[in-house]
C-alpha positions as CSV (number, residue, x, y, z in Angstrom):
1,X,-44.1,-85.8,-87.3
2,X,-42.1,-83.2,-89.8
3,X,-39.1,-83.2,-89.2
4,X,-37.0,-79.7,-89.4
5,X,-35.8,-80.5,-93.2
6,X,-40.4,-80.9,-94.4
7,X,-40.5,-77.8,-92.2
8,X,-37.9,-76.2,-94.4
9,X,-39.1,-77.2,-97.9
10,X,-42.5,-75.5,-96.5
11,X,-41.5,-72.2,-96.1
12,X,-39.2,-72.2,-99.1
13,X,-42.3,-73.4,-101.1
14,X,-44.8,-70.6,-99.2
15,X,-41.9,-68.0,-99.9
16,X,-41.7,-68.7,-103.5
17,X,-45.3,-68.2,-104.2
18,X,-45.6,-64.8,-102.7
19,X,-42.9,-64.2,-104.8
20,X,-44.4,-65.0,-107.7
21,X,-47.8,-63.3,-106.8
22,X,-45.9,-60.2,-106.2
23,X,-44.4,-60.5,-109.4
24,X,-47.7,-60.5,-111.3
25,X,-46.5,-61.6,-114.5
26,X,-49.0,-60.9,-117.1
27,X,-49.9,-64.3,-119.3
28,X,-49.3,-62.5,-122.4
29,X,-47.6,-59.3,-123.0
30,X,-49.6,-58.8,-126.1
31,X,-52.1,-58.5,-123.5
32,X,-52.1,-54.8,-122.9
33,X,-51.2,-55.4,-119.3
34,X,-47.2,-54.4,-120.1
35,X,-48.2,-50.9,-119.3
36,X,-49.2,-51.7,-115.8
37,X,-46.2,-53.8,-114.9
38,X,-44.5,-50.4,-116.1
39,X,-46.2,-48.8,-113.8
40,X,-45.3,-51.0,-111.0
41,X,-42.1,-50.9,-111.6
42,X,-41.4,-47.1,-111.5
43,X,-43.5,-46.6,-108.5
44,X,-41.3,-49.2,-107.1
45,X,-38.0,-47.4,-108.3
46,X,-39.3,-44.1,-106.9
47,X,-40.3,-46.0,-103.7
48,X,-36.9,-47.2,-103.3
49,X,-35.5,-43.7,-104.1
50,X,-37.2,-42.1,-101.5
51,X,-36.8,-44.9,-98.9
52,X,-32.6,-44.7,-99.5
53,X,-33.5,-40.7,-98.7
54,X,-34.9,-41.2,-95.6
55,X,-33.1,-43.7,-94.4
56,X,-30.1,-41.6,-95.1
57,X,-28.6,-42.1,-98.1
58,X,-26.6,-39.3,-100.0
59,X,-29.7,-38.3,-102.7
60,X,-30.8,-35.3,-101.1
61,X,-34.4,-33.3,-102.8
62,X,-37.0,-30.7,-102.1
63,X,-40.3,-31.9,-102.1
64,X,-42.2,-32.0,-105.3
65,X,-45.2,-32.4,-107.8
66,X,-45.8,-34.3,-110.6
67,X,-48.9,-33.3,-112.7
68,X,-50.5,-35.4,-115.6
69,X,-53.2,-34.3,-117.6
70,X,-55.8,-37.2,-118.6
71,X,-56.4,-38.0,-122.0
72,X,-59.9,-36.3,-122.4
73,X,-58.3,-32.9,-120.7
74,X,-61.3,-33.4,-118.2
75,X,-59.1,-34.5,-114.8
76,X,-55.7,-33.3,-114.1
77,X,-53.9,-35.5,-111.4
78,X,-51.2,-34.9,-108.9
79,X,-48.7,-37.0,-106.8
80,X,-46.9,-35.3,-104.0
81,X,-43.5,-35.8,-102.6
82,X,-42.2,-35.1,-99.4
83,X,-38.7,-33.8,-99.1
84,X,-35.3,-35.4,-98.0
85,X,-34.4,-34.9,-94.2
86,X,-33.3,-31.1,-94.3
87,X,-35.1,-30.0,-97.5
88,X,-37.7,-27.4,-98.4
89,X,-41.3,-29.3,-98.5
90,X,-43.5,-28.5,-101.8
91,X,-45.7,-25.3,-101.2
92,X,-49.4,-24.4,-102.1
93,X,-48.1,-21.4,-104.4
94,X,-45.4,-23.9,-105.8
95,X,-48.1,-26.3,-107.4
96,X,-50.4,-23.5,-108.6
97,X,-46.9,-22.4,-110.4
98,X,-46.7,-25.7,-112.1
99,X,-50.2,-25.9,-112.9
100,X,-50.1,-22.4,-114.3
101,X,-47.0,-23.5,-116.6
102,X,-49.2,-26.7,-117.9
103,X,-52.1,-24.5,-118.5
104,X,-54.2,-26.2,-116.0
105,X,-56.8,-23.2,-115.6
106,X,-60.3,-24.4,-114.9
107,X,-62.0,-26.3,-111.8
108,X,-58.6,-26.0,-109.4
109,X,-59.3,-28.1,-106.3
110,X,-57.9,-25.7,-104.1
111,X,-58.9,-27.6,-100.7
112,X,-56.9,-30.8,-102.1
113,X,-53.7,-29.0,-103.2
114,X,-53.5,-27.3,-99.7
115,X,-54.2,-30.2,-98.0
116,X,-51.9,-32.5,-100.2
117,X,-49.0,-30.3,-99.3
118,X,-49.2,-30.1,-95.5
119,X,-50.1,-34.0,-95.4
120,X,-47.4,-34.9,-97.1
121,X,-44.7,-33.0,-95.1
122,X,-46.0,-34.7,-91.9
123,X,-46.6,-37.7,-92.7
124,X,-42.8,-38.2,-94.8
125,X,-44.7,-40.1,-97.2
126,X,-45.8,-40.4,-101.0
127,X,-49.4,-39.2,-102.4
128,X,-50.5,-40.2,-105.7
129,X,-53.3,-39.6,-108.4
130,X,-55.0,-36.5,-106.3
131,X,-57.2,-35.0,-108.4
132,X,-56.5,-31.3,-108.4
133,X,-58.5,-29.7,-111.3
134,X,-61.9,-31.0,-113.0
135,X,-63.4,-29.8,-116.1
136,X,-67.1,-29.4,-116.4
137,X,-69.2,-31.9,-118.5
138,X,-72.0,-29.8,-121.0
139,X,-75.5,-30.0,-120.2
140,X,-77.9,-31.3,-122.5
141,X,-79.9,-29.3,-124.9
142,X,-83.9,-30.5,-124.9
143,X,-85.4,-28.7,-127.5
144,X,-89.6,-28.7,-127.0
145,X,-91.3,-32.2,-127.5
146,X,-94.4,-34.5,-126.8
147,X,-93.5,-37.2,-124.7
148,X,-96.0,-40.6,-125.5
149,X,-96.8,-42.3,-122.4
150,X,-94.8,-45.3,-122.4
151,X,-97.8,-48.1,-122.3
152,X,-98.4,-46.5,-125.9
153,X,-95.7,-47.2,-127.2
154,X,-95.9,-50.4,-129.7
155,X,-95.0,-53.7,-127.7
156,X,-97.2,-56.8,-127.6
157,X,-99.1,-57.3,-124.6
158,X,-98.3,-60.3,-122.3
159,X,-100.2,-63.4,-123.3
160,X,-102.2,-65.0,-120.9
161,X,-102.0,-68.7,-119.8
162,X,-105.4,-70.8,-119.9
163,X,-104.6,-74.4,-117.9
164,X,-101.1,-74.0,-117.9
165,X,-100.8,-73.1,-121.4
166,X,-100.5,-69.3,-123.2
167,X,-103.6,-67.9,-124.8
168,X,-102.0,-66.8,-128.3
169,X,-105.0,-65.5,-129.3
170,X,-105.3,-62.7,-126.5
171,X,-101.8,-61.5,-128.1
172,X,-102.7,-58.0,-130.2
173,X,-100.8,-55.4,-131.7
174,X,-103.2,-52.9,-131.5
175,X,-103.0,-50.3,-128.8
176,X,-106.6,-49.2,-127.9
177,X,-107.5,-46.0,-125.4
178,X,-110.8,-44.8,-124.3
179,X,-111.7,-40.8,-124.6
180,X,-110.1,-38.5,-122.2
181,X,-106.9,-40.7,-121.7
182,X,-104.0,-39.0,-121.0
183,X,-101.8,-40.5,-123.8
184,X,-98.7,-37.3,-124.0
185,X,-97.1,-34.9,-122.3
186,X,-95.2,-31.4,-123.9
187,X,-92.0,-31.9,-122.5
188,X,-91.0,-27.9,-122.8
189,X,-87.2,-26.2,-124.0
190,X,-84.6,-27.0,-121.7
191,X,-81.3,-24.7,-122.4
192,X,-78.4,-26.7,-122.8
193,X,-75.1,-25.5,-121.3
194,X,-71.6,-25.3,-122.7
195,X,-68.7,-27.0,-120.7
196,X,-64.9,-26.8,-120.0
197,X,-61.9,-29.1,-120.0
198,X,-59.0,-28.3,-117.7
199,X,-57.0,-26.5,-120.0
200,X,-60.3,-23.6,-120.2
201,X,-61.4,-25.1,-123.4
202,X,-65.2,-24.7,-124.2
203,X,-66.9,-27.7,-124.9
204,X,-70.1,-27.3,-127.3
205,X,-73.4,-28.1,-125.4
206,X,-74.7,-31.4,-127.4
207,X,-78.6,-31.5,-128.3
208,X,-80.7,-34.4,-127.9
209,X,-82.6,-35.5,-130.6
210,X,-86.1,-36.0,-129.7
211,X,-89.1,-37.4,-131.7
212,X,-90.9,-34.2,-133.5
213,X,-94.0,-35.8,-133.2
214,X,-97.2,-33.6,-133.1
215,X,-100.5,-34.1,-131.3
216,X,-102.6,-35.6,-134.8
217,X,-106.5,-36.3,-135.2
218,X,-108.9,-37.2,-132.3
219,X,-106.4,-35.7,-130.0
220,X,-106.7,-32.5,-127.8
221,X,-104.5,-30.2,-125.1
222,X,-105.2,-28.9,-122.0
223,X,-102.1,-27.5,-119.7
224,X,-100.1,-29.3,-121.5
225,X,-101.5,-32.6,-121.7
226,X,-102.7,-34.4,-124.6
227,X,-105.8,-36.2,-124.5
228,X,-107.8,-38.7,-126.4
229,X,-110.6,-37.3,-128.0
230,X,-112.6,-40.7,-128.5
231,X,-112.6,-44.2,-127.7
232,X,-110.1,-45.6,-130.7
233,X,-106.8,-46.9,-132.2
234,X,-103.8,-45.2,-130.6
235,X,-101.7,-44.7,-133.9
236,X,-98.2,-42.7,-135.2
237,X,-96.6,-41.8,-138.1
238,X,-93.7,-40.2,-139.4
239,X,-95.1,-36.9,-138.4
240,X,-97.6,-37.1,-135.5
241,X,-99.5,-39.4,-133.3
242,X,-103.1,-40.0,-133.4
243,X,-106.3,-41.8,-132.2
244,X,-108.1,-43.6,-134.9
245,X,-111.8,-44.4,-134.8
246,X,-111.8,-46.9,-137.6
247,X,-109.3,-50.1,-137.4
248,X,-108.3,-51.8,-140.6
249,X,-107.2,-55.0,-140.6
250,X,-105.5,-55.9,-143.8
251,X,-104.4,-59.7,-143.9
252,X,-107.7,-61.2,-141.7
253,X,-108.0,-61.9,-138.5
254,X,-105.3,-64.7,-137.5
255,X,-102.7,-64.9,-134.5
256,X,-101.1,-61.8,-135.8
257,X,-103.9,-60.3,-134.8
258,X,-104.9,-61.5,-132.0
259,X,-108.8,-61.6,-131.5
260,X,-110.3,-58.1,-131.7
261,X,-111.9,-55.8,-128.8
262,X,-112.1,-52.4,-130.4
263,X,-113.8,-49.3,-129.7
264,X,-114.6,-47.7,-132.9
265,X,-115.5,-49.2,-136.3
266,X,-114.3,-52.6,-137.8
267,X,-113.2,-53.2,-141.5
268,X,-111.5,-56.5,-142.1
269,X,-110.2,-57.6,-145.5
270,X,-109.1,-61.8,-145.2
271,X,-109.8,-65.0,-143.2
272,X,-110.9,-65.0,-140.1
273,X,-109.7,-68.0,-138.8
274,X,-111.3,-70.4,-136.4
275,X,-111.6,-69.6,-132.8
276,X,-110.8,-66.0,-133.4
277,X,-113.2,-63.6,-131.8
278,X,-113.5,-59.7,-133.4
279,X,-115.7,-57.1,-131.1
280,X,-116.7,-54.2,-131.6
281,X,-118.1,-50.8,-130.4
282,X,-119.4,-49.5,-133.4
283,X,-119.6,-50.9,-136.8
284,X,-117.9,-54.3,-138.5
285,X,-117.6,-54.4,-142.3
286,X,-116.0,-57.3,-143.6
287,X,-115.1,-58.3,-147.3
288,X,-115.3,-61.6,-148.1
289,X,-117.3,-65.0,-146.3
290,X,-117.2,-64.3,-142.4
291,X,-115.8,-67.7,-141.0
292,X,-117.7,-66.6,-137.3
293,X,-116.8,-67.8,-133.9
294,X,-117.9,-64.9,-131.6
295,X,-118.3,-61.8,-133.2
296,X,-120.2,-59.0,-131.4
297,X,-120.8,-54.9,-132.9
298,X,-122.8,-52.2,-130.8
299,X,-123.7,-51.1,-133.8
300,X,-124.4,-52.8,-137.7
301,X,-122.4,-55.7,-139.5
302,X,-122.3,-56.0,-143.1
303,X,-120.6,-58.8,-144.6
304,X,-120.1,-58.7,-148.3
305,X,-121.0,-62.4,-148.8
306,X,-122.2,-64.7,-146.6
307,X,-121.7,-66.1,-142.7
308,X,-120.7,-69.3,-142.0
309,X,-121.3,-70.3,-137.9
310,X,-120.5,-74.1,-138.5
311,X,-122.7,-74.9,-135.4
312,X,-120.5,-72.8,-133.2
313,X,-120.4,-69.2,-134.3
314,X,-122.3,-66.7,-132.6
315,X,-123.2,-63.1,-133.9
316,X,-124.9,-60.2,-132.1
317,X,-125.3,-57.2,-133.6
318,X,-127.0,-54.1,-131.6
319,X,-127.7,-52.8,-135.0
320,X,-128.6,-54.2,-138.6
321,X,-127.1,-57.1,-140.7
322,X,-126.5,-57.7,-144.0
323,X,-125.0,-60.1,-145.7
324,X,-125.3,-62.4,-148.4
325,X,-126.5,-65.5,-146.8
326,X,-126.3,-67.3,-143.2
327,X,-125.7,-71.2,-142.3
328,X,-125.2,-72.9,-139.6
329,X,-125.3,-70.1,-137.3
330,X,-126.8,-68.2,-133.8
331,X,-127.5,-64.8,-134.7
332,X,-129.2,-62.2,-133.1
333,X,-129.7,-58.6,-134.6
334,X,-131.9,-55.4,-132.4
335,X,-132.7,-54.0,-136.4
336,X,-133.5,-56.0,-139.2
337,X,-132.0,-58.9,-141.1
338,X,-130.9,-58.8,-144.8
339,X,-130.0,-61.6,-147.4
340,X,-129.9,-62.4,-150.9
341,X,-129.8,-66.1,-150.9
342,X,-131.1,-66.7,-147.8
343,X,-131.0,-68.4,-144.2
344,X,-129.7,-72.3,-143.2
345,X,-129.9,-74.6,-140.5
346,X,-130.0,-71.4,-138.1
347,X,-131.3,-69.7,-135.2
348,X,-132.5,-66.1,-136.0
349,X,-133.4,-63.5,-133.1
350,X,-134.2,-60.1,-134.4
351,X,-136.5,-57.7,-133.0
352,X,-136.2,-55.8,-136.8
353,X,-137.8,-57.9,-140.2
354,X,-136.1,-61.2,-141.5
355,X,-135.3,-60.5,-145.3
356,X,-134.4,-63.2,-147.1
357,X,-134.1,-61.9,-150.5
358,X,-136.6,-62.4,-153.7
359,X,-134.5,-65.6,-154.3
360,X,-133.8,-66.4,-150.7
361,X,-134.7,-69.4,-148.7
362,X,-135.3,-70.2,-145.0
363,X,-135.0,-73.8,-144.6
364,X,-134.2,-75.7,-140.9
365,X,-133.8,-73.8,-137.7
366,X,-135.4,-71.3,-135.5
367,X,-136.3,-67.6,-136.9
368,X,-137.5,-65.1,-134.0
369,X,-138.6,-62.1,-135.9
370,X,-140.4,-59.0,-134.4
371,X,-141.5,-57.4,-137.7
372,X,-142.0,-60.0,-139.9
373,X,-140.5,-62.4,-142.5
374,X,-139.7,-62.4,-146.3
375,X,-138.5,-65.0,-148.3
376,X,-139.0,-66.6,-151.5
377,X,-139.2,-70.3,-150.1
378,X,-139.4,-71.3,-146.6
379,X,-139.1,-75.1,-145.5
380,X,-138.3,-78.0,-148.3
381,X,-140.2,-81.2,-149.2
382,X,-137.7,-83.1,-147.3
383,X,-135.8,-81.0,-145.0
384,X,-135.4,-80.5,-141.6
385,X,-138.5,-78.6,-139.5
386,X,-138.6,-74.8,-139.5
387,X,-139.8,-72.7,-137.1
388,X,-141.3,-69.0,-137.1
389,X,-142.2,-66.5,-134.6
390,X,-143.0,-63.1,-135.2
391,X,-144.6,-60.5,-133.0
392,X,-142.9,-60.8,-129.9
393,X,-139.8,-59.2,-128.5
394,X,-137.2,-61.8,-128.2
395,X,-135.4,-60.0,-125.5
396,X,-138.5,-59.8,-123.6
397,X,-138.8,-63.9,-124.7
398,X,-135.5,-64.2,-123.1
399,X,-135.8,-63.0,-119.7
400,X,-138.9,-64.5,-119.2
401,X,-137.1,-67.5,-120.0
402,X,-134.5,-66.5,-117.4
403,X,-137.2,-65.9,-114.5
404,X,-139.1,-69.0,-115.5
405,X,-136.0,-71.4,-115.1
406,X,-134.6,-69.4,-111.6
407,X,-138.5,-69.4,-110.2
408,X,-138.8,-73.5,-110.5
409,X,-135.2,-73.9,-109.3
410,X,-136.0,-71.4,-106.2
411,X,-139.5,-73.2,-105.9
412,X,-137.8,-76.3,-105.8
413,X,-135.3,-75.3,-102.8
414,X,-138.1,-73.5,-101.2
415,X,-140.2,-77.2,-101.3
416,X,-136.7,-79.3,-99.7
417,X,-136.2,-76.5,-97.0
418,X,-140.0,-76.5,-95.6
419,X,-139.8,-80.2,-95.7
420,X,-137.3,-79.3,-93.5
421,X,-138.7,-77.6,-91.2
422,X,-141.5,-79.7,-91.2
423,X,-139.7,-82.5,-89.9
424,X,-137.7,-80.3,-87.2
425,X,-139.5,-79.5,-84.4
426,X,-137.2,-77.3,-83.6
427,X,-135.9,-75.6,-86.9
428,X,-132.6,-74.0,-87.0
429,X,-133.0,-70.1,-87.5
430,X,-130.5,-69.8,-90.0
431,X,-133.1,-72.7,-92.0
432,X,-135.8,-70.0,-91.1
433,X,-133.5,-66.9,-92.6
434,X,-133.0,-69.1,-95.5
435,X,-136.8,-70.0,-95.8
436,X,-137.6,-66.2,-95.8
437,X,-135.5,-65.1,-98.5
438,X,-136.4,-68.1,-100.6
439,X,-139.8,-66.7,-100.9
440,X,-139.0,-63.0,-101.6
441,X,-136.9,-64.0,-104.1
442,X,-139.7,-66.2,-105.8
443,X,-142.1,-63.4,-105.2
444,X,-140.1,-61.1,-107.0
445,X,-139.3,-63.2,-110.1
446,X,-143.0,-64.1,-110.3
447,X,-143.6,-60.3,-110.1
448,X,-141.5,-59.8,-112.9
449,X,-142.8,-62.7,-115.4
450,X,-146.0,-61.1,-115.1
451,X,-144.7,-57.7,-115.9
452,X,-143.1,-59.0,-119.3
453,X,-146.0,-60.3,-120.1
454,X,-147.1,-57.1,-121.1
455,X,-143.8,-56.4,-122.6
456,X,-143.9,-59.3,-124.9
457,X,-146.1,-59.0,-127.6
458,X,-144.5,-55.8,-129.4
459,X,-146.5,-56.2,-133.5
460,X,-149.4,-58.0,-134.1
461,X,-149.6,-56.6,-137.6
462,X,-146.6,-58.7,-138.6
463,X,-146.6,-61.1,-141.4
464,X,-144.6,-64.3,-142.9
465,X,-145.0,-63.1,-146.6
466,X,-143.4,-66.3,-149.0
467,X,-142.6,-65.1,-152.6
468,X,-142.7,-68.9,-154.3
469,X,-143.1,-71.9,-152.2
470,X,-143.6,-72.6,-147.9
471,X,-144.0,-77.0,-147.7
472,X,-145.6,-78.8,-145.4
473,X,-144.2,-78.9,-141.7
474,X,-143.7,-75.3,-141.7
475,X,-144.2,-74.1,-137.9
476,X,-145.7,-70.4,-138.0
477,X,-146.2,-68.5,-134.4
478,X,-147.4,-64.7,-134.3
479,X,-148.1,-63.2,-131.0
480,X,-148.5,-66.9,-129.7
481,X,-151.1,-67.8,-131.9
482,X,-150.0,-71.2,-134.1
483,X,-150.0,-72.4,-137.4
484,X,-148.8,-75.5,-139.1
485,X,-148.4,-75.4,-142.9
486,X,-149.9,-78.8,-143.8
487,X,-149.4,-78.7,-147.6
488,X,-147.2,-77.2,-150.2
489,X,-148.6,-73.7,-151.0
490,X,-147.5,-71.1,-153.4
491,X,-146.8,-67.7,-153.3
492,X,-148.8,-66.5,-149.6
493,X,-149.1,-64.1,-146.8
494,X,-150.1,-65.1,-143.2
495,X,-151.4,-62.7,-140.4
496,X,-153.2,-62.7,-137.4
497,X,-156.3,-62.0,-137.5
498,X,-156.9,-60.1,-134.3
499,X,-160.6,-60.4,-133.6
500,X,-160.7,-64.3,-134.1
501,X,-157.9,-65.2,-132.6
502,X,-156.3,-67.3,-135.7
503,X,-153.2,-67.0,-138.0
504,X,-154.8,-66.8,-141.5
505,X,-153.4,-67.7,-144.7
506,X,-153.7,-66.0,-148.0
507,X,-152.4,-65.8,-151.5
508,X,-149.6,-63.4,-151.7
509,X,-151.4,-60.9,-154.7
């Protein structure tokens, strides 16, 4: 147990530390925090003052008012003091005396003055930092502007994550809106307002600088709003913002880039580098050898030289191509096909002509062509097989493909689940449901084989015409008729010859 002297030592201990927390020392006076223990230690002094007074001491005062302006002349402040036992207390018309010699004029909180006064009487005690005038703060000029939506403005889009990891590819700079999006607002006048500092200065009403950018090309207004006029690039300059129908890609296509999804037109000057995909919804021009992966135009693709798939790449084009040369490639093209030098290793699908050029070749892979085929060589003496088909739509070709491959996989279920029921001699209606629609859907995909029949064969009239030299092992199909080029042969034609049913061959005059 403690005896008294442990119980001593504690309190001296716990004494001395409230001391020294009510001290407050500041670690530093360099600090800045000298001011405050100033502070302290008039309010204390005064504290004391009044304390002697009401306790009886021989200082004897009125009640008064101290008033401090702040440093911005926005807030004036006021602390109230009652008065010795016997004296006058301050008055309302006392303080607005005082405030009238320090040329407090403006925003006079009459409610806390009057208050202040009769509180202070009653309760004998001290009241400090009342505010008892305000200024008032300016408004804001807003002079007339377009506000951009903020989704337009230029930030990089989140990339996504594919198994864990981020999809750099998906990241693009380009901001791209579809016609009739809202994409700015007029943001109209808004008068600013002068203000007033205690003293009844005016302060000048401050304008905010806004962008002076003006509704620009492909845009349009209605109450106010401005609208995209087409599907395009959302753009801005130093003067206005715009929507632009072409995008122009300057430095290729690369993870700056980002691949490319864009409404409008496509001109690309650089490398496209691997993996990158570009779309678009109108045209793609590029300058240079097209390094394809998956590119995709609604509309024509011209490629100044030539197009290199490396097994992998994949082109569609709703429109035309034209290009130097193809390898290694799957292409497919609604119009026709143009070359200078020619087609490699390939797979062509155009419902258009195949033009290979007076000095072009088609050597290994598959050509699908509507209209026709020109070249000035097809096949080599010891290169890989080469096969053509002209005369039928390959679209057409495609879904019958597509209902030929679902009908035996249908048919095949159809077969396991009346085996089924074979064996059940009770079959399970839902089996019996299932057995129903099995053979609607099979009737309706034979139903629409043998409507694409008709569909299929779109030019009999077309021709392989070969400008030099087509070698043996040459595989030639037109309208489903066959021919095999069994030696080399010079400069020829081949057509089908309608009424005999054959592919002829003839020398190309």
């Amino acid at each position: 147990m403690k005896d008294s002297d442990d119980f001593a030592v504690d309190d001296l201990i716990s004494q001395s530390e409230k001391l020294m927390e009510d001290l407050d020392f500041p670690e530093n006076e360099s600090s800045g925090n000298k001011p405050d223990m100033d502070k302290q230690a008039l309010e204390k002094a005064q504290a004391d003052f009044f304390l002697n007074e009401i306790e009886g001491n021989s200082f004897r005062s009125d009640g008064f008012v101290k008033i401090r302006i702040s440093e911005d002349k926005m807030t004036a402040y006021a602390d109230f003091y009652p008065p010795t036992e016997g004296m006058s207390p301050i008055s309302y018309n006392q303080v607005m005396g005082i405030l009238q010699e320090k040329k407090i004029v403006f925003g006079i909180n009459n409610d806390n003055i009057q208050k202040c006064c009769i509180d202070c009487m009653s309760d004998m005690s001290i009241i400090n930092d009342i505010v008892v005038a305000e200024g008032e703060d300016p408004s804001v000029h807003i002079p007339q502007y377009y506000s951009i939506d903020r989704k337009l403005l230029k930030q990089k889009k989140n990339p996504e994550k594919t198994k864990g990891r981020i999809d750099y590819k998906k990241v693009t700079p380009f901001i791209l809106v579809q016609k009739g999006k809202r994409i700015a607002e007029l943001v109209r006048e808004t008068p600013g307002k002068p203000g007033h500092n205690v003293l009844g200065d005016e302060i000048p009403s401050p304008q905010r600088i806004e962008n002076k950018l003006e509704p620009g090309q492909n845009t349009f207004i209605a109450d106010d709003i401005v609208y995209a006029a087409c599907d395009g690039l959302f753009d801005q300059d130093e003067k206005s913002f715009y929507i632009n129908e072409v995008l122009q890609i300057e430095s290729g296509v690369d993870y700056s880039t980002g691949n490319i999804d864009f409404p409008g037109d496509v001109l690309i000057n650089g490398e496209t580098k691997d993996g990158f995909q570009v779309k678009s919804g109108g045209r793609i021009f590029y300058t240079g050898t097209f390094d394809a992966s998956i590119v995709e135009c609604d509309d024509n693709l011209v490629v100044t030289l030539g197009i290199i798939g490396r097994k992998k790449g994949r082109i569609k084009a709703g429109g035309s191509i034209e290009a130097k040369f193809i390898e290694n490639c799957f292409v497919e093209s609604i119009k026709n096909i143009s070359l200078v030098s020619g087609v490699m290793n390939s797979e062509i699908y155009t419902n258009g002509k195949l033009i290979a050029g007076e000095k072009g070749l088609v050597v290994g892979g598959i050509v699908y062509a509507q209209d026709g085929i020109e070249a000035n060589q097809i096949g080599t003496s010891m290169g890989p097989r080469t096969e053509l088909y002209c005369g039928t739509d390959y679209l057409v070709q495609s879904k019958m493909r597509w209902a030929r491959d679902h009908s035996m996989e249908v048919a095949m279920e159809l077969n396991k689940v009346n085996n089924q029921i074979a064996r059940s001699g009770n079959p399970d209606s839902r089996l019996l449901e299932v057995q129903t629609k099995l053979k609607v859907a099979l009737k309706k995909l034979n139903e629409l084989s043998n409507e694409l029949i008709f569909e299929l064969h779109k030019n009999e009239d077309a021709l392989v015409e070969v400008y030099s030299a087509i070698y043996p092992g040459v595989y030639i199909e037109i309208c489903h008729f066959s021919y095999v080029v069994e030696r080399v042969m010079g400069p020829s034609k081949f057509y089908l010859n309608k009424q005999k049913g054959i592919i002829v061959a003839e020398d190309l005059k």
